[in-house]
C-alpha positions, 0 to 999 in steps of 0.5 A, spaced: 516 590 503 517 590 496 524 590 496 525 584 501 521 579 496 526 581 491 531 576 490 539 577 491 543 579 487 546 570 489 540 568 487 540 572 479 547 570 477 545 562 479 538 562 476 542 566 470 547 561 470 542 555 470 539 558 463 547 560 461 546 560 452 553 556 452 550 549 450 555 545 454 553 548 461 546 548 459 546 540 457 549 539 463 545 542 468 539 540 465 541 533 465 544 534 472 537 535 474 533 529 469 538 525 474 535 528 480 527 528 477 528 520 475 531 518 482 525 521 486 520 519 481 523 512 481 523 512 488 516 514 488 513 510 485 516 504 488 513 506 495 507 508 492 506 502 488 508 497 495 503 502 500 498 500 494 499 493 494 499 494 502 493 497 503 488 493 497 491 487 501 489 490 507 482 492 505 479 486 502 483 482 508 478 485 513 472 485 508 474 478 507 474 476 515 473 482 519 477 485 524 477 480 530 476 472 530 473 469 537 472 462 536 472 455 540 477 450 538 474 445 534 468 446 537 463 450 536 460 456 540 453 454 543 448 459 546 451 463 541 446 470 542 448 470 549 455 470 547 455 476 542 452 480 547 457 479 552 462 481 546 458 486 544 459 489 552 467 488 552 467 495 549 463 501 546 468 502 540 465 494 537 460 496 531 458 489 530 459 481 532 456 476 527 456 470 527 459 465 522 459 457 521 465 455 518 466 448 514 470 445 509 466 441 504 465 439 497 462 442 491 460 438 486 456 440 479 456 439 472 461 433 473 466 437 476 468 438 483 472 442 488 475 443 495 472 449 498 469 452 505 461 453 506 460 460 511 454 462 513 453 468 514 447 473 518 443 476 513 445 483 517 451 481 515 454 489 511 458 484 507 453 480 505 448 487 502 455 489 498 457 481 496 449 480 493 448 487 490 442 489 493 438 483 492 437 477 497 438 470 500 432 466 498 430 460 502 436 455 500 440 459 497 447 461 496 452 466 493 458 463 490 465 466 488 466 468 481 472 464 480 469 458 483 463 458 479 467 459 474 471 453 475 464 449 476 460 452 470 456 455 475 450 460 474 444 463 478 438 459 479 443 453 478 443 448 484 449 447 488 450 440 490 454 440 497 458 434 500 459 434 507 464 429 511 464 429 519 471 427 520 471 422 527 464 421 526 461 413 524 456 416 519 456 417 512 457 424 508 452 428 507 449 431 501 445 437 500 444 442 495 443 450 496 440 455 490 445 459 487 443 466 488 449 470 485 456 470 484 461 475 488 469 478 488 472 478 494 479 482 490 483 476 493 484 469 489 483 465 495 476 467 497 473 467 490 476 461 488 473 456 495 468 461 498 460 460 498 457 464 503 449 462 505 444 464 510 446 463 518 439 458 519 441 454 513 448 452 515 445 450 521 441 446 520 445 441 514 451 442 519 447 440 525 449 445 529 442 447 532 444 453 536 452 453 536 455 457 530 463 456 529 466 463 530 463 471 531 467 476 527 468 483 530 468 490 527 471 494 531 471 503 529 479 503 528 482 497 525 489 498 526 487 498 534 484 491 533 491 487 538 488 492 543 481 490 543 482 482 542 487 483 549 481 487 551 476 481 549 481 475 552 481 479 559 474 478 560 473 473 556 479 468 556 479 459 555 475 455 552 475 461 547 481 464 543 482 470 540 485 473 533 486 479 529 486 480 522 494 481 523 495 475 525 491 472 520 496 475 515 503 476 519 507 473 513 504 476 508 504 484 511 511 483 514 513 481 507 511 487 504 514 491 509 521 488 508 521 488 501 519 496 501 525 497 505 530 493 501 527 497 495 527 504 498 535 502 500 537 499 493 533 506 490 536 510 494 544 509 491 539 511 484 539 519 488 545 518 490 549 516 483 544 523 481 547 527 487 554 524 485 552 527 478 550 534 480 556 534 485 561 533 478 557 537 474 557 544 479 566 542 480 565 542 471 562 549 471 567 552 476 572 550 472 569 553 466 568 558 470 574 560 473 575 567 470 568 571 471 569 568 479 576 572 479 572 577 476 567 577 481 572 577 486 577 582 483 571 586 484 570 586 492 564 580 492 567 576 498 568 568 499 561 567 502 557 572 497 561 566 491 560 560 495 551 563 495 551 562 488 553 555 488 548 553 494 543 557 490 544 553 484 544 547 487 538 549 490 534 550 484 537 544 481 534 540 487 528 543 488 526 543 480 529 536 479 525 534 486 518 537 483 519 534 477 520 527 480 514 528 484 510 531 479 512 524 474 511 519 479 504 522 480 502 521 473 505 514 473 500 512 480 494 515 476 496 511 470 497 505 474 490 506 478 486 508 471 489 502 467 491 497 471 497 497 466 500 490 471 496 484 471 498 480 477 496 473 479 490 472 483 494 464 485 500 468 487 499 475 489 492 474 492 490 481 487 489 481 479 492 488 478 497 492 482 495 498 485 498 505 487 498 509 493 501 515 495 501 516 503 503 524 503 508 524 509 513 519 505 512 524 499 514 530 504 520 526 507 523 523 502 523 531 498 525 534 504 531 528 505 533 530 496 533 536 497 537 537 503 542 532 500 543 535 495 544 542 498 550 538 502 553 535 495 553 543 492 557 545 499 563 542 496 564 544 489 561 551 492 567 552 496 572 550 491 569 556 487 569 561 494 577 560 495 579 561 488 583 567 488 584 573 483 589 572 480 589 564 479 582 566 474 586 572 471 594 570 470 594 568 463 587 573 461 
């Protein structure tokens, strides 16, 4: 048992060749493998920091507006408890239908305004326990997004003046105000810097909706089935009402992300490539130099394929040693980026404030298998090379 763990006698004359004293054929190697190690770990991190960026949009997207959207259009949903029982029946795999009011309004304080939209929310809502801390909405009151307290100088038990216009209606704007009870960060600029979130009730009766809400949110157990349900939902549930998933919401944004890492990846990829270029001419280079002990081992009796082994072996080693360095590297630089936030983006622009990065283990696994194989494939020629050399080429001037 023991004797098949011993590795051959291939395998001992590449790894010693690997830790070979003459300084050149070490400098080379070495390099060869830094080659390799830095086109991984470039690559890595490229991919994880899109998967981070990815999969952060995408968790505050579906905190921020649920999984599914049912609404009617420009008109409001009346009897609204009998249709979130309906919803609720379409399918056992609906966790929950809530109710929102929706409006576009002005908020005003201190002198200052701004544009935003007032959403009430039911108080069972998840996201409202996590957005509140623990504490609850009082009679009137309200929770305001971060940025939007900032810009109007907000703080809690102020009062929040809102002014609301009925467009096409023949009546005045109407103007009431709530308590702020709280600020919130939503993770994405656009709802920190225009949302107010308050009680269902308390929209309903300034909105002068009586028993019609705007729209349900649904959660569903698997987001990433929500087109599936929302057909489901449209089937048994079909006009005056209409249907929205999450990924519709955000269409341009995901298939941005999905473009850019694809371009990314191939641009990367001609980075491994220059790397397996390098390690196919350094292999060529230490054949070259070592042409006479090949004839040696060939004067020997070691045939064509027993020389061919140990290149392959040594291009094994290189890629195997460069591809964990490459992952070990781009591991460290995820939990540096994660840990310290050492890119600042903004929120205006990129909806998040830093870049996050994530590693999704099956690319890892992919892209370290395609490197390695890659690389075997470039040591194959150089390997070759060195198997037909003949004797007495190595030996004729010895």
């Amino acid at each position: 048992m023991m004797g098949l763990l011993q590795p051959s006698l291939e395998a001992k004359i590449a790894l010693r060749q690997i830790h070979h004293p003459s300084s050149f054929i070490r400098f080379t190697i070495w390099m060869t493998l830094m080659g390799v190690a830095l086109g991984v770990a470039s690559l890595l991190i490229v991919m994880a920091v899109m998967n981070g960026f990815e999969s952060e949009l995408q968790r505050h997207v579906m905190f921020s507006e649920s999984h599914i959207i049912f609404y009617r259009y420009q008109r409001g949903i009346p009897q609204w408890k009998s249709w979130q029982k309906k919803i609720q029946n379409v399918d056992s795999s609906i966790q929950a239908v809530l109710a929102v009011t929706y409006h576009e309004v002005l908020f005003v304080h201190d002198g200052r305004t701004r544009g935003g939209v007032l959403e009430g929310v039911e108080t069972q809502d998840d996201r409202m326990a996590t957005l509140l801390r623990g504490n609850h909405f009082s009679k009137e009151g309200c929770i305001v997004g971060e940025e939007l307290a900032r810009e109007l100088n907000l703080k809690k038990g102020d009062l929040l003046k809102v002014v609301l216009h009925f467009p096409g209606a023949d009546q005045p704007p109407k103007i009431f105000s709530l308590i702020v009870d709280g600020t919130f960060s939503a993770g994405i600029y656009e709802y920190a810097s225009r949302y107010v979130y308050a009680p269902l009730l308390v929209t309903q009766t300034h909105l002068g909706m009586k028993e019609s809400v705007s729209a349900f949110k649904i959660k569903i157990r698997d987001p990433e089935e929500a087109k599936v349900m929302a057909h489901k939902i449209r089937e048994q549930l079909s006009f005056p009402f209409y249907v929205r998933t999450w990924m519709d919401m955000n269409q341009n944004i995901f298939m941005a992300i999905k473009i850019e890492k694809i371009v990314m990846s191939v641009i990367l990829a001609g980075l491994v490539m220059v790397a397996l270029f390098n390690m196919m001419s350094s292999l060529f280079m230490i054949v070259i130099g070592k042409t006479k002990e090949i004839a040696i081992f060939k004067a020997m009796g070691m045939q064509r394929r027993q020389v061919m082994r140990i290149f392959l072996w040594q291009g094994g080693y290189i890629a195997l040693l460069g591809t964990f360095a490459g992952v070990f590297i781009a591991f460290g630089m995820q939990m540096v980026l994660n840990y310290f936030h050492l890119i600042p983006l903004s929120g205006e622009v990129y909806y998040l404030s830093y870049l996050p990065a994530a590693w999704r283990w099956q690319e890892v696994m992919v892209i370290s298998a395609v490197v390695i194989g890659a690389c075997l494939g470039a040591t194959v020629i150089p390997a070759k090379k060195a198997s037909n050399l003949y004797p007495v080429d190595g030996l004729r001037y010895e």
